[in-house]
C-alpha positions in Angstrom: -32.2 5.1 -27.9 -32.5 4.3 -24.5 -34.1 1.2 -23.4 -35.3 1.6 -19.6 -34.7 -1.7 -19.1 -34.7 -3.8 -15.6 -32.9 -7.3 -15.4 -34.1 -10.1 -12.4 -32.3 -8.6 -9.9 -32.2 -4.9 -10.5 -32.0 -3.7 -7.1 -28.5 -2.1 -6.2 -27.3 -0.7 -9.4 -26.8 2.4 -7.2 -24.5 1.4 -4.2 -25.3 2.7 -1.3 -23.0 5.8 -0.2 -22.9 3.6 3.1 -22.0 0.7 1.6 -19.2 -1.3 3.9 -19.6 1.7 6.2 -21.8 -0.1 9.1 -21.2 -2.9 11.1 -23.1 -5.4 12.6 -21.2 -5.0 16.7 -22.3 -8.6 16.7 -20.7 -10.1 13.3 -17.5 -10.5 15.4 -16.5 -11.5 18.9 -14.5 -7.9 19.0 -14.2 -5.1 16.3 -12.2 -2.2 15.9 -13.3 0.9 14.2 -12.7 4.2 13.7 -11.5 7.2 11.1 -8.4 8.2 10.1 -8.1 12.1 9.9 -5.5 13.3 7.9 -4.9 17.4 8.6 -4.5 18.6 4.8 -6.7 19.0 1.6 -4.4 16.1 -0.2 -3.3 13.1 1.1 -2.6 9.8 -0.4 -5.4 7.8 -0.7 -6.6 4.1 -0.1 -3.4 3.7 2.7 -3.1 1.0 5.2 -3.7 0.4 8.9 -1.4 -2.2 11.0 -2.8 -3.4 13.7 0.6 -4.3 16.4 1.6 -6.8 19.1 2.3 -3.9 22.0 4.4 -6.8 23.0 6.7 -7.9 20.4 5.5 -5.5 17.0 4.2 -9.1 15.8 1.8 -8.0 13.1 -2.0 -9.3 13.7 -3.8 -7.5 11.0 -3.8 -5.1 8.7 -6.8 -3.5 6.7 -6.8 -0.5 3.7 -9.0 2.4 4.5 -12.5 2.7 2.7 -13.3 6.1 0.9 -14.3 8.1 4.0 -10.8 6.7 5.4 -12.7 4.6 7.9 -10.8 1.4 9.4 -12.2 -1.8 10.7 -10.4 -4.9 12.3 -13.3 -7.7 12.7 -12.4 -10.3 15.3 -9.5 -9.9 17.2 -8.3 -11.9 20.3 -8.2 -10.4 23.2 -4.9 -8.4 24.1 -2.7 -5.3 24.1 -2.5 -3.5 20.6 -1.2 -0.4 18.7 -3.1 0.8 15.5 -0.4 2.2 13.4 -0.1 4.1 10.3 2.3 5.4 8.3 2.0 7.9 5.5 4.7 9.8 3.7 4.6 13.5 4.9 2.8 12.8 8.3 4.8 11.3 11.4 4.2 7.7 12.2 0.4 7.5 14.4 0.9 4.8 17.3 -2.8 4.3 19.3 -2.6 1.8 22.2 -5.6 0.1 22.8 -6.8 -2.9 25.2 -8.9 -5.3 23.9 -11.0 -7.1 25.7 -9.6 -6.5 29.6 -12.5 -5.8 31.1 -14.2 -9.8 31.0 -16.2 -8.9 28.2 -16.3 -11.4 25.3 -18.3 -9.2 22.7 -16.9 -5.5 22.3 -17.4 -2.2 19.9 -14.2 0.1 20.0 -14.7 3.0 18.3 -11.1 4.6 17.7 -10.3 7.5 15.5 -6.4 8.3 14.7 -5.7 11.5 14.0 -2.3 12.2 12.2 0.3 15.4 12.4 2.0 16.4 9.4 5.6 16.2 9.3 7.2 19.8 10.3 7.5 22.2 6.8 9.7 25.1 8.0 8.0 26.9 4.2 4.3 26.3 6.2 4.5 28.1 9.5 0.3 28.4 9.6 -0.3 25.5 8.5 -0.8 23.7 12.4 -2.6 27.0 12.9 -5.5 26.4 10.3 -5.9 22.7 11.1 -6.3 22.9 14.9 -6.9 19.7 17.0 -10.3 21.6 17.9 -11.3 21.4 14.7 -10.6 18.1 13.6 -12.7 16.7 16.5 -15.4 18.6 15.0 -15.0 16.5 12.1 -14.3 13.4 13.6 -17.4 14.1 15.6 -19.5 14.8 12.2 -17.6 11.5 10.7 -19.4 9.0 13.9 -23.0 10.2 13.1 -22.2 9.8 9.4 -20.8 6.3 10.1 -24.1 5.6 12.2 -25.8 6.8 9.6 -27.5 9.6 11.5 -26.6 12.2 8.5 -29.0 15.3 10.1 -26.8 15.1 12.8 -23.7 15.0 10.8 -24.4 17.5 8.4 -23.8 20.8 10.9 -20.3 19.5 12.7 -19.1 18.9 8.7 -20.8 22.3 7.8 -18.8 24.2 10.6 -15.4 22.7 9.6 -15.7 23.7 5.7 -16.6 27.4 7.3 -13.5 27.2 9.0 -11.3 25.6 6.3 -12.8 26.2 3.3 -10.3 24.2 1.5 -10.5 21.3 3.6 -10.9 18.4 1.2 -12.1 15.4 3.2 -14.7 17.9 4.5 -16.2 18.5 1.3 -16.4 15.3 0.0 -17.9 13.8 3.3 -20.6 16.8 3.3 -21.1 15.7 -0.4 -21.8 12.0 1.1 -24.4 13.4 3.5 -26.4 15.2 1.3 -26.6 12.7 -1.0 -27.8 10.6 1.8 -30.3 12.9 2.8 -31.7 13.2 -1.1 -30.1 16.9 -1.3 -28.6 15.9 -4.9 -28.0 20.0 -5.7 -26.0 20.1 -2.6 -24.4 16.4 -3.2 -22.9 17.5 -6.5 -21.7 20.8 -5.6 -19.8 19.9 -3.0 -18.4 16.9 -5.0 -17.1 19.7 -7.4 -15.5 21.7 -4.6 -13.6 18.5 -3.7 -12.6 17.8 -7.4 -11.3 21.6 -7.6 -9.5 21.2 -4.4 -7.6 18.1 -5.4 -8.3 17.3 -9.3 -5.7 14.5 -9.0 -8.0 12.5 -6.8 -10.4 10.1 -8.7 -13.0 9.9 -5.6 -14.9 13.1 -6.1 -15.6 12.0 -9.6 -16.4 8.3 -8.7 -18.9 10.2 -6.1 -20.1 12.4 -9.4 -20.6 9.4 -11.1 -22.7 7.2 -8.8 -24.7 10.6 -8.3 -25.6 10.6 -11.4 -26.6 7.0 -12.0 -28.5 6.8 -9.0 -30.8 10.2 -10.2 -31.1 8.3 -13.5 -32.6 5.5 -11.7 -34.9 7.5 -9.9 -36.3 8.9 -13.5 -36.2 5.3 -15.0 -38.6 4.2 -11.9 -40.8 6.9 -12.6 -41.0 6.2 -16.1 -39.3 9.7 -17.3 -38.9 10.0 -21.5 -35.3 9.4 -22.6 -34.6 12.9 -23.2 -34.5 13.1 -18.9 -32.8 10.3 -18.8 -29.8 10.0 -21.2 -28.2 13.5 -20.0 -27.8 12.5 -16.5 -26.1 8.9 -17.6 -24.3 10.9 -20.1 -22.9 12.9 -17.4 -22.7 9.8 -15.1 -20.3 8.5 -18.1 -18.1 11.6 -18.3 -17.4 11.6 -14.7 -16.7 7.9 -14.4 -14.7 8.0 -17.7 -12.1 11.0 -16.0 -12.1 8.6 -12.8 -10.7 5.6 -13.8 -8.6 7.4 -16.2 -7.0 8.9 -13.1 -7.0 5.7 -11.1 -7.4 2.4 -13.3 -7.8 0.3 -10.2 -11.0 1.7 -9.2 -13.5 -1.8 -9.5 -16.6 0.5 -8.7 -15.6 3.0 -11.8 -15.7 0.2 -13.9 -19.0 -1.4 -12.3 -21.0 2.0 -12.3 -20.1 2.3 -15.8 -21.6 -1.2 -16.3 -24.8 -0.1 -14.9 -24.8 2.7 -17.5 -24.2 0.2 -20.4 -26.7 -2.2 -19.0 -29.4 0.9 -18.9 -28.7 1.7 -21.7 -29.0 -2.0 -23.2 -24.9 -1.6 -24.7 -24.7 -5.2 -23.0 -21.4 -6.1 -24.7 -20.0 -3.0 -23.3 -21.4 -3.4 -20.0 -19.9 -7.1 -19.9 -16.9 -5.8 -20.5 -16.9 -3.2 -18.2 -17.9 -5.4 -15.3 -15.7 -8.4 -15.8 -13.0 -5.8 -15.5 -14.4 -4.6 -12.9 -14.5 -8.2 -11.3 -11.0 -9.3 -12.4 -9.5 -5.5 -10.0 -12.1 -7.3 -7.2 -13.7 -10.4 -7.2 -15.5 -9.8 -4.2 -17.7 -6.5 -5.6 -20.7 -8.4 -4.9 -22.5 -5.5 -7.1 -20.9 -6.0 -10.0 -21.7 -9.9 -10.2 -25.3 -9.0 -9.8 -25.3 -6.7 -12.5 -23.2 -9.4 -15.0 -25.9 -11.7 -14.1 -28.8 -9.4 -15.4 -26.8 -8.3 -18.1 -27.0 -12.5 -19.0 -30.6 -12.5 -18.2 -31.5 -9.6 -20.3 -30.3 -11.7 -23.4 -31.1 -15.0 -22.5 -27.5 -16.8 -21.7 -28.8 -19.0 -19.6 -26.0 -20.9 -18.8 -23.7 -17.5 -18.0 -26.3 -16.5 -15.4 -26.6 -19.6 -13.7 -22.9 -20.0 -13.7 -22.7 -16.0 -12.3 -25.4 -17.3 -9.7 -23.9 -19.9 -8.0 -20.0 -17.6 -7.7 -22.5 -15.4 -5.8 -23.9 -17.3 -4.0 -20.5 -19.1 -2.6 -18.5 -15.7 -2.3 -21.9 -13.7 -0.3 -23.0 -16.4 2.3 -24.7 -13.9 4.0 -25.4 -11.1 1.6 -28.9 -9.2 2.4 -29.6 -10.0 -1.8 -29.0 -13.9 -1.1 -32.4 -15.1 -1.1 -33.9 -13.1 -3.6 -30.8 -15.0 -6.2 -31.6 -18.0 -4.8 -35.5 -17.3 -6.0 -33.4 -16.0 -9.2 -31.0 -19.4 -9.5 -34.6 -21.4 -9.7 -36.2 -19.4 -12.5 -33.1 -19.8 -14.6 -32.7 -23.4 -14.5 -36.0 -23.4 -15.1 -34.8 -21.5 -18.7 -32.1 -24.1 -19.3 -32.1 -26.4 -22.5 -33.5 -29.9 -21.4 -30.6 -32.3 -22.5 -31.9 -34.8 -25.1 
């Protein structure tokens, strides 16, 4: 039986579908941004961007794409640069870019890289169907998703899927937007198309997954009967289950299917599942929140606080700081006096 249950800090059990995809143009002295657009419906995923010396090829960063294959460099110096990446079947992208040249000592570059497959004489359309044209389109539908102006993404995404249907990257991202803009019909079917499109990628059914969860929520707000609520994190389950089957190293796999433990008061299982997720990223700020419920919930006292306070030092300026500082005081309020 479900228990619709809400722990001391239940408040971003659902990630946002823009989580790490906004930055603060003021957090650094200079950042870099942009998206990578990869011309096919299957790519490898979760690849790397160098960013170059143009001097001497010295190496000054690197950084791995995010889901929506969005890149940031926070704070470099000020210089002459080349944003490379390299992926197997595409030639090598080189994009020159100045950094701060024009006596400016707080900058915004937004920079997409857009890649070119690797000559196929067995594809001869192939260049045909994805047309630079095109991808601009998308690239222009991927900077208002990235400012999170999703009505004004929504119809440069809707006319690239017209014009390749089976253009992963579109699908999913569409998928992204209408779950953003609460249209969760549209959010999941286009999740689906993605999944069909490239059934060997485990992002589709991450994005199925945290659908799921997040309509669950909604119902468990509202005070829905469990026989609303248990199909949605059943299905939330079965998605999430196929995902990390298909990639083991996916932390947020793991956390969601935390949060569906934790809902569903299985709080052995959901410690489990989020110290895993935890030991693939320490830094899934998320996940520790939801551990430390899951201690709240059952009174380890001691397991919260210490949950707390790695919080607290690894998110010195998380938006959820204060309210586990307020947290921190109620539970060593809860502690055992020492006799």
């Amino acid at each position: 039986m479900l228990k619709t249950v809400l722990g001391a800090l239940a408040l971003i059990f659902v990630m946002s579908v823009f989580a790490g995809a906004q930055t603060d143009p003021n957090s650094a002295t200079y950042t870099i941004r942009g998206y990578v657009i990869i011309p096919t419906n299957r790519h490898v995923e979760f690849f790397e961007v160098l960013l170059l010396s143009r001097d001497n090829e010295q190496e000054m960063g690197h950084t791995n794409v995010d889901q929506n294959n969005r890149y940031i460099f926070e704070n470099p110096s000020a210089g002459n640069y080349d944003i490379v990446v390299r992926i197997d079947g595409f030639l090598e992208s080189r994009t020159n870019i100045r950094v701060g040249r024009e006596n400016s000592t707080v900058g915004l570059y937004d920079l997409n890289i857009f890649l070119t497959r690797k000559p196929d004489p067995l594809e001869d359309t192939q260049q045909q169907v994805y047309s630079r044209a095109i991808l601009e389109e998308y690239a222009k539908g991927m900077e208002e998703f990235g400012k999170g102006r999703l009505d004004l993404a929504e119809p440069h995404l809707k006319k690239v899927i017209t014009q390749i249907p089976d253009f992963y990257d579109g699908h999913f991202n569409l998928g992204m937007v209408y779950q953003g803009l609460s249209r969760r019909a549209e959010a999941e079917k286009e999740y689906r198309t993605a999944h069909e499109l490239y059934p060997e990628s485990a992002r589709p059914l991450l994005a199925l997954g945290r659908l799921f969860v997040e309509e669950a929520d909604i119902e468990i707000i509202v005070a829905s009967k469990p026989d609303v609520i248990e199909p949605l994190l059943k299905r939330a389950r079965e998605a999430l289950t196929q995902a990390v089957a298909l990639d083991a190293k996916q932390a947020t796999g793991f956390y969601y299917l935390g949060a569906i433990d934790f809902r569903s008061a299985n709080y052995v299982e959901a410690e489990m599942q989020l110290k895993h997720a935890l030991e693939l990223d320490p830094m899934l700020s998320a996940a520790r929140i939801a551990l430390i419920n899951v201690y709240v919930r059952q009174n380890l006292w001691l397991a919260a606080l210490d949950n707390i306070d790695l919080f607290l030092l690894e998110n010195p300026v998380s938006p959820y700081r204060q309210q586990v500082v307020t947290t921190r005081t109620s539970v060593v309020r809860k502690l055992p006096v020492p006799k």
